[in-house]
C-alpha positions in Angstrom: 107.4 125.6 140.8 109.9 128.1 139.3 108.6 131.1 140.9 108.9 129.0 144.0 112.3 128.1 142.7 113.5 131.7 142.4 112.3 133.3 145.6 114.1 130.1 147.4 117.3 131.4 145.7 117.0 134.6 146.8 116.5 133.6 150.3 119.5 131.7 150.2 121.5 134.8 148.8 120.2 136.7 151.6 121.2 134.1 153.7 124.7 134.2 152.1 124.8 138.3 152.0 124.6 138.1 155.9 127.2 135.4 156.5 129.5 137.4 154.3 128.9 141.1 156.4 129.2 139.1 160.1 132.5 137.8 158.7 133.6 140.9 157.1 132.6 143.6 159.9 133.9 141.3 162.7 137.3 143.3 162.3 135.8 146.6 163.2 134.0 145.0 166.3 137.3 143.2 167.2 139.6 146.6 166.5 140.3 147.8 169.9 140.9 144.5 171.1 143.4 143.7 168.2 145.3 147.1 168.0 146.0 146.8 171.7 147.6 143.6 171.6 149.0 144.0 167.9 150.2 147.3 169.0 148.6 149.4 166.0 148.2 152.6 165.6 145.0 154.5 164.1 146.7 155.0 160.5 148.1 151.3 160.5 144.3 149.9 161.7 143.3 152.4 158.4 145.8 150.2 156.5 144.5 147.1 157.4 140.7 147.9 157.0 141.7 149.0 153.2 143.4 145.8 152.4 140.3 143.8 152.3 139.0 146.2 149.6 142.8 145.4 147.5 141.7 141.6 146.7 137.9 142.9 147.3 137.6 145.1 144.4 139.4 143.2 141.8 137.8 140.0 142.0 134.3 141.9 141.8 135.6 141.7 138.2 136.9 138.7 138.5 134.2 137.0 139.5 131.4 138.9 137.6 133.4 137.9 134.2 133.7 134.2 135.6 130.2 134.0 136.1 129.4 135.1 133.0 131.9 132.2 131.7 131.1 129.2 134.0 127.8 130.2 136.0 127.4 131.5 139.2 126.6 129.0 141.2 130.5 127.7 140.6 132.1 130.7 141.2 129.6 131.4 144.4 130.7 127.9 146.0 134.4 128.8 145.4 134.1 132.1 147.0 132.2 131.2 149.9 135.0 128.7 150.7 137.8 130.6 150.0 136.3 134.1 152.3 135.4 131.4 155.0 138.6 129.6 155.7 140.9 133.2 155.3 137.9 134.4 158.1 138.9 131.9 160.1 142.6 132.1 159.5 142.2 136.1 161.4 142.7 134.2 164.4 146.3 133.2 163.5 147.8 136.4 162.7 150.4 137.2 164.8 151.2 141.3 163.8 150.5 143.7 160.8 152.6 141.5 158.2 150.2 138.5 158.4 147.3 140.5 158.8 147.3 141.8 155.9 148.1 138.9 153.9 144.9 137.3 155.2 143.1 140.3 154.5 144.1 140.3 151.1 142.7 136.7 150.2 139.8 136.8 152.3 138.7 140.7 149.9 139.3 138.1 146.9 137.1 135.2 148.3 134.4 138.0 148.9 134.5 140.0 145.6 132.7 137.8 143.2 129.2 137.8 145.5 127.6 140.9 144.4 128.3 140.5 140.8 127.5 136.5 141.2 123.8 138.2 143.1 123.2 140.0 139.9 123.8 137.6 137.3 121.9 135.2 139.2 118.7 137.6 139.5 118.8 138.4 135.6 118.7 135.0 134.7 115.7 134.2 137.4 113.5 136.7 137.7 111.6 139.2 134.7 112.8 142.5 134.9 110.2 144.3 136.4 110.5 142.4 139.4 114.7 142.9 139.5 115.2 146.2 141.6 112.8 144.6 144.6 114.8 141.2 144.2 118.2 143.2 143.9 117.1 144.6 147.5 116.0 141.5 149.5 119.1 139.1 148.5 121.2 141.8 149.4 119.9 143.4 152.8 120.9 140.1 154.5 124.4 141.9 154.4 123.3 144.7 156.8 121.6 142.0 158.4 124.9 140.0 159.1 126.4 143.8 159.9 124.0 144.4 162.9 124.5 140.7 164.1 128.2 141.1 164.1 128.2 143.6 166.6 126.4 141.6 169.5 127.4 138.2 168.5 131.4 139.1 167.8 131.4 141.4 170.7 130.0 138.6 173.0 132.3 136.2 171.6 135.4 138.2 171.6 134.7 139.7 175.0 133.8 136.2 176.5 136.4 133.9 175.0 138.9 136.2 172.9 139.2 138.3 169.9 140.8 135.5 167.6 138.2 132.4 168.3 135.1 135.2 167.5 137.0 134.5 163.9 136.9 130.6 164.3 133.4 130.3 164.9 131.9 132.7 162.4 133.6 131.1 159.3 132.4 128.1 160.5 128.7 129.2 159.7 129.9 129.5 156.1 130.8 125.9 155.5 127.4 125.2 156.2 125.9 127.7 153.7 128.3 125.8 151.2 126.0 122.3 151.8 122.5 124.0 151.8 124.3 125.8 148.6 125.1 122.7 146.7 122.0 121.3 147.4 119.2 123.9 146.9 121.2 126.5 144.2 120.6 126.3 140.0 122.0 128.6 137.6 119.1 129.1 135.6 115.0 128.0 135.6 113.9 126.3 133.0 112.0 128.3 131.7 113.6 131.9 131.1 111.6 134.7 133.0 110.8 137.3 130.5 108.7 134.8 128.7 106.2 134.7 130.8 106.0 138.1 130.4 105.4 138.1 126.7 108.3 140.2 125.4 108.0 139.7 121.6 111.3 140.7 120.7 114.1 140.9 123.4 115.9 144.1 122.0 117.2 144.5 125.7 119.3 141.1 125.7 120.2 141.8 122.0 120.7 138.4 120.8 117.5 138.0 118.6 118.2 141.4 117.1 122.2 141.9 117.1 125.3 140.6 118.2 126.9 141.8 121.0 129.7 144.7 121.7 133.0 144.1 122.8 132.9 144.6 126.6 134.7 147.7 126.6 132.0 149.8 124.8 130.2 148.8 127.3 132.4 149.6 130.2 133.0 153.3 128.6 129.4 154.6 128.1 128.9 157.7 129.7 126.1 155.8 132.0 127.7 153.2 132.9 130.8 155.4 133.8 128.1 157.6 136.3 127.0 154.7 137.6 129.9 153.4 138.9 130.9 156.7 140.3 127.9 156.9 142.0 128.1 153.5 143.2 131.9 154.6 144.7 130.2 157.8 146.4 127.6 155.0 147.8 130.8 152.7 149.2 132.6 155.7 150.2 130.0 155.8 153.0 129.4 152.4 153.4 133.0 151.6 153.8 133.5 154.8 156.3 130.4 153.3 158.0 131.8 149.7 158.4 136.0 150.2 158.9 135.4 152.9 161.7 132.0 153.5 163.2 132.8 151.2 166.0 136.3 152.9 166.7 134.5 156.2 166.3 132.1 155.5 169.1 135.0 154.0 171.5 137.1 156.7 170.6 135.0 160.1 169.9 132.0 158.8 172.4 134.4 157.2 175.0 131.7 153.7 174.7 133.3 150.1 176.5 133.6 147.2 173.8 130.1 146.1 175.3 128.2 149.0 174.6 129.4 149.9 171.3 128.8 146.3 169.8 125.0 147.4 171.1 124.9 150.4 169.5 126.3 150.0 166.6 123.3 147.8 165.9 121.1 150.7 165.4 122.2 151.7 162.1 122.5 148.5 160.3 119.1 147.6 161.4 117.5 150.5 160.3 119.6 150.0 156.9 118.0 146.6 156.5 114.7 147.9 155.9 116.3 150.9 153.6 117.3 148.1 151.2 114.0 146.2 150.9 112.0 149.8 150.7 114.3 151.1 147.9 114.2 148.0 145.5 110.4 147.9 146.2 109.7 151.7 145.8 112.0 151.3 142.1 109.6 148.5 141.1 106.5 150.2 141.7 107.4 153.3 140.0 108.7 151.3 136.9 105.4 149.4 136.3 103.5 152.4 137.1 105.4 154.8 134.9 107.0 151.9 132.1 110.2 153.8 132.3 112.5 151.3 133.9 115.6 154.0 133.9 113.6 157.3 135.3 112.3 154.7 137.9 115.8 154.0 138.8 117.6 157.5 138.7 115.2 159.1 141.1 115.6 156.6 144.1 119.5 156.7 143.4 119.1 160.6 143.2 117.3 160.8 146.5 118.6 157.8 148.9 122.1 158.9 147.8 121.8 162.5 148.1 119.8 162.3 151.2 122.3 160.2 152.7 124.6 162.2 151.5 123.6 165.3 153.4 122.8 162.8 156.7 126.4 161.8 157.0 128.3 164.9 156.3 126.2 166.6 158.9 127.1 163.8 161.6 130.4 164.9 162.6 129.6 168.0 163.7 127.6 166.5 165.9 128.8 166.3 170.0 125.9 163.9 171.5 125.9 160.6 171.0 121.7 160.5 170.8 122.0 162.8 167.7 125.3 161.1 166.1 123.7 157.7 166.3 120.1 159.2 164.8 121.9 160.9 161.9 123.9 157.8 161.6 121.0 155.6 160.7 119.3 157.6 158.2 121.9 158.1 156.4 122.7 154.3 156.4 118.6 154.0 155.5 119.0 156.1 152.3 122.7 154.9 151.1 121.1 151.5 151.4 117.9 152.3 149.7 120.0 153.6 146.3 121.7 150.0 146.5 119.4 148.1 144.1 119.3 150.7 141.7 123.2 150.8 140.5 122.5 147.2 139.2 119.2 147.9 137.9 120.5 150.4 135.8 122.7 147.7 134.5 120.0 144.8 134.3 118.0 147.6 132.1 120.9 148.6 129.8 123.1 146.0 129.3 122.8 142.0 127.2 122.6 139.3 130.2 125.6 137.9 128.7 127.4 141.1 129.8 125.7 141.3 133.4 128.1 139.9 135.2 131.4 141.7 134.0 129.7 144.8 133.5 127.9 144.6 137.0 131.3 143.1 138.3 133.7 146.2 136.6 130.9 148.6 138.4 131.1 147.0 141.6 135.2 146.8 141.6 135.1 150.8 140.7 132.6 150.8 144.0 134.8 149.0 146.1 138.2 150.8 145.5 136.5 153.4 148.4 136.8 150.4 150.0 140.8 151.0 149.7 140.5 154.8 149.8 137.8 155.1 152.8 139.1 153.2 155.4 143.1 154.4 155.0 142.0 157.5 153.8 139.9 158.0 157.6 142.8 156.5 159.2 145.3 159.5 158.6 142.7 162.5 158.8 141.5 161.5 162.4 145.5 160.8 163.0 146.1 164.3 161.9 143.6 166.1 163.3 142.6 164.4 166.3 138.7 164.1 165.4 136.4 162.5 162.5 134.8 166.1 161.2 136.7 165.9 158.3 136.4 162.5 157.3 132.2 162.6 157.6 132.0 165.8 155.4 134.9 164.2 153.0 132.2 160.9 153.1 129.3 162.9 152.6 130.9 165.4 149.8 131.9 162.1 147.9 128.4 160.6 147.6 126.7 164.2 146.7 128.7 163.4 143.4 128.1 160.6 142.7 124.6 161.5 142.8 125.1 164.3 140.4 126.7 162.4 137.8 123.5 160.4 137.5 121.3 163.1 137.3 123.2 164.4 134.3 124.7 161.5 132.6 122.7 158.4 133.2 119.8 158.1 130.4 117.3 155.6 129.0 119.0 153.3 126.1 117.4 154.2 122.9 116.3 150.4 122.2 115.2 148.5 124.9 111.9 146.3 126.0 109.0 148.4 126.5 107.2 147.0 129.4 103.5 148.1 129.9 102.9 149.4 133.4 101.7 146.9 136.0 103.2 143.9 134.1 104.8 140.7 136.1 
């Protein structure tokens, strides 16, 4: 019943991780619709992509520490409420001003769901099972990416830019029911029992009592991780705010066609997320070394995509752009599971959430950098070169920083390989 229990909840997450991406790339799809009618220029639309990531990034923390106080399912229902109605209230902006007020408030219903994701899988499911549950809660957020651009471009194109808004927040009213209904903050019984772990040196409460969160939030691995995890947003951020204007703009595509295309990627990112989480667990039961399982599918997926992307804007045909594209959204999404991994393996549950959630808001101030940061560099020099190597160099550090910095705890659960 539990295990029945647990894989329910992470179908629901994935259900929620897809509702949240439709509502939060439905901006990019919807750009060149709202610059022309609220007269913005490429540096402003920069602006207003990055002020998502201002409420965004700090309420990772936010809500990673308030799960960690009052359970996640609480803080999820808020959240899901709070990003849903600001969705919706897109379609009554009126210019900039108002714009990015809504922005703002709809970044801060959003931030807690990652860090809510995490705590939620620590307290579910035994750890060698983590990374491959990590990646199917989460890929329904590419999911809801590659759905946004048909289903917001038919919308917006059919009835108008501003109800497209209307009727996707109203899908997440409904998640809020099946939510209440279906969600539990923990089983009953706690996972790593069944897995016979004698003395639970990784959750540290039979053994010692806990550090104050900072010395957790200052280790040299937890530091890299984060980094790594901003190199990861850089590109994901890049990928979301202006792939869509890129195409219209650098590949001359109508509204129509680039809502098609810019299905590709997200697809093919979909199954990135699933194959890294899976590829993680099977090397950690195989190998018992939970932390070597995790750095070399960071190392790879990020550097790969890494290379991938930075190599895109040099790039003149759109068969080759798109291509590139994908695989570099395949590997930045198959290094996803493993920056919370690293945390599962490292850190107490009772510091999952705010140390998963201080991670993510590091991650997600790209999220204020990328966006704003593209915005001015194609304004200034009238192409995106520079912005996809400036993505690409970004994310080749982070990957380094791992490599060098990120080690295995000296106590921790030793699992045998092929356990749970």
């Amino acid at each position: 019943m539990e295990t029945r229990s647990r894989w329910m909840l992470v179908w629901l997450l994935f259900v929620g991780g897809a509702i949240s991406y439709l509502d939060r790339a439905a901006l990019s799809i919807t750009a060149p619709l709202i610059t022309k009618e609220l007269h913005l220029d490429p540096a402003q639309l920069g602006i207003v992509f990055s002020s998502f990531f201002v409420g965004y990034a700090l309420f990772c923390f936010v809500g990673g520490y308030a799960a960690d106080r009052f359970g996640p399912k609480l803080v999820l229902t808020v959240s899901m409420l709070v990003w849903s109605v600001f969705c919706g209230l897109t379609a009554a902006t009126v210019g900039i001003a108002s714009l990015l007020i809504v922005r703002v408030i709809f970044g801060m219903g959003e931030g807690p769901f990652c860090a809510n994701i995490n705590k939620l899988i620590s307290n579910w499911f035994p750890r060698a099972q983590q990374a491959s549950a990590i990646g199917i809660a989460n890929s329904g957020q590419s999911l809801g990416a590659a759905l946004a651009g048909p289903v917001v471009g038919f919308i917006a194109v059919s009835a108008g830019w501003r109800e497209s808004f209307v009727v996707i927040a109203s899908v997440g009213a409904l998640w809020v029911v099946a939510w209440l209904m279906l969600a539990r903050d923990k089983p009953e019984i706690a996972p790593d029992v069944a897995v016979a772990a004698p003395v639970d040196l990784q959750n540290g409460a039979a053994s010692r009592s806990m550090s104050p969160l900072r010395e957790y939030l200052l280790r040299p691995a937890i530091l890299a991780t984060a980094f790594a995890f901003f190199g990861y947003a850089y590109i994901l951020y890049f990928f979301l705010s202006w792939f869509p204007t890129y195409l219209t703009m650098a590949h001359h595509l109508s509204i129509q066609k680039m809502a098609v295309v810019s299905v590709i990627p997200w697809a093919v990112g979909a199954t990135g997320l699933i194959f890294g989480g899976v590829v993680s667990d099977v090397l950690f039961r195989r190998t018992g070394r939970a932390i070597f399982a995790r750095k070399v599918v960071l190392i790879t997926s990020l550097g790969a995509g890494a290379i991938c992307i930075a190599i895109t804007g040099s790039v003149t045909d759109l068969t080759g752009a798109v291509t590139l594209m994908a695989i570099a959204v395949f590997f930045m999404y198959a290094s996803y599971n493993t920056y919370f991994a690293i945390v599962l393996d490292t850190v107490e549950k009772e510091r999952v959430g705010a140390v998963g959630g201080f991670i993510h808001l590091i991650a997600n101030l790209a999220g204020i950098v990328a966006p704003a940061l593209t915005g001015f560099l194609v304004q200034w020099s009238g192409n995106f070169k520079s912005a996809f190597l400036l993505t690409g160099i970004i994310a080749a550090l982070g990957a380094i920083l791992v490599a060098v910095c990120v080690r295995a705890p000296k106590r921790q659960i030793q699992f045998e390989p092929g356990i749970a």
